[in-house]
C-alpha positions in Angstrom: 18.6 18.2 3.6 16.7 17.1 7.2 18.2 15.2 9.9 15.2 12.4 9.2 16.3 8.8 7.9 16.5 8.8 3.8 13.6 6.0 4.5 11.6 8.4 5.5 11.8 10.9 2.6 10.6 7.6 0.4 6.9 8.1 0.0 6.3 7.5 -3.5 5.7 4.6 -5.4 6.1 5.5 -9.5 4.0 3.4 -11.9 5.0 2.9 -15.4 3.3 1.2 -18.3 4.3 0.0 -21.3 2.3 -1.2 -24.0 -1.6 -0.8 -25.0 -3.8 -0.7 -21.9 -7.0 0.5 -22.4 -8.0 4.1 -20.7 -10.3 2.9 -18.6 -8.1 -0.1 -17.1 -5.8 2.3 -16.7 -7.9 4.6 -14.8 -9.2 1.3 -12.3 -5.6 0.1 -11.9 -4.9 3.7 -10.7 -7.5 3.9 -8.2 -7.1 0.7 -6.7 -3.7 1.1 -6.2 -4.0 4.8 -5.0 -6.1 3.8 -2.0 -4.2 0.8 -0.6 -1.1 3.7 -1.0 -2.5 6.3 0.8 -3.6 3.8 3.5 -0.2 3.0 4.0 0.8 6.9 3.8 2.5 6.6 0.3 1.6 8.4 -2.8 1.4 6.7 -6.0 3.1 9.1 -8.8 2.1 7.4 -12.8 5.4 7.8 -15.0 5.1 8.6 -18.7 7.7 6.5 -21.0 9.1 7.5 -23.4 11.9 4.8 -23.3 12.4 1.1 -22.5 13.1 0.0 -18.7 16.9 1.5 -18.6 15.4 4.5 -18.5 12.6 4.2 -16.3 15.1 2.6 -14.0 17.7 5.3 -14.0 14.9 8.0 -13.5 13.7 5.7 -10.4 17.1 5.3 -8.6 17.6 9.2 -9.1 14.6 10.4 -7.6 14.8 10.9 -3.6 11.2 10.5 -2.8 11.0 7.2 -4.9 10.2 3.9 -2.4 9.3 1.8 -5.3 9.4 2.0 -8.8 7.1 -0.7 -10.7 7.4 -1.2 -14.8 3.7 -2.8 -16.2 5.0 -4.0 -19.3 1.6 -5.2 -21.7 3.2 -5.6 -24.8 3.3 -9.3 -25.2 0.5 -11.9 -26.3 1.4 -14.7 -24.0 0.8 -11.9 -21.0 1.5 -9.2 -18.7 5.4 -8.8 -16.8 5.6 -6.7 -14.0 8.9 -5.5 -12.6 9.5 -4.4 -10.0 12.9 -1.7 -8.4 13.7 -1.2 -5.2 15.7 2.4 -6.0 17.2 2.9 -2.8 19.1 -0.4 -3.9 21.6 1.3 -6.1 
């Protein structure tokens, strides 16, 4: 381990998505959120799930490098619910 702050060793934002989204909404979503990242000098790492939220969670507060962890969950009609884990908040 460095001497720098654990803040600093947070660069990544992980994305998760749950639910049908279309490839190519995906793809823009991606993009758009890649560039205002890397602006910022974050790096935005897309999670694959294989398990509800307690797991994407526990993966997220594990990981070192991890700044932000946001779940897209699409699956219901009446709309979208983002959420949202701060991982260095343990």
């Amino acid at each position: 381990m460095t001497n720098e702050p654990i803040a600093a060793l947070r660069t990544e934002v992980v994305l998760g998505v749950i639910g049908a989204v279309g490839q190519e909404l995906r793809a823009t979503l991606s993009e758009l959120l890649q560039g205002e990242l890397r602006a910022g000098g974050l790096a935005l790492v897309e999670s694959e799930l294989h398990d509800e939220l307690p797991g994407f969670a526990a993966r997220a507060v594990a990981n070192p490098r991890a700044l932000l962890a946001v779940l897209l969950d699409t699956r219901a009609a009446s709309g979208w619910r983002l959420i949202v884990i701060d991982p260095s908040r343990r």
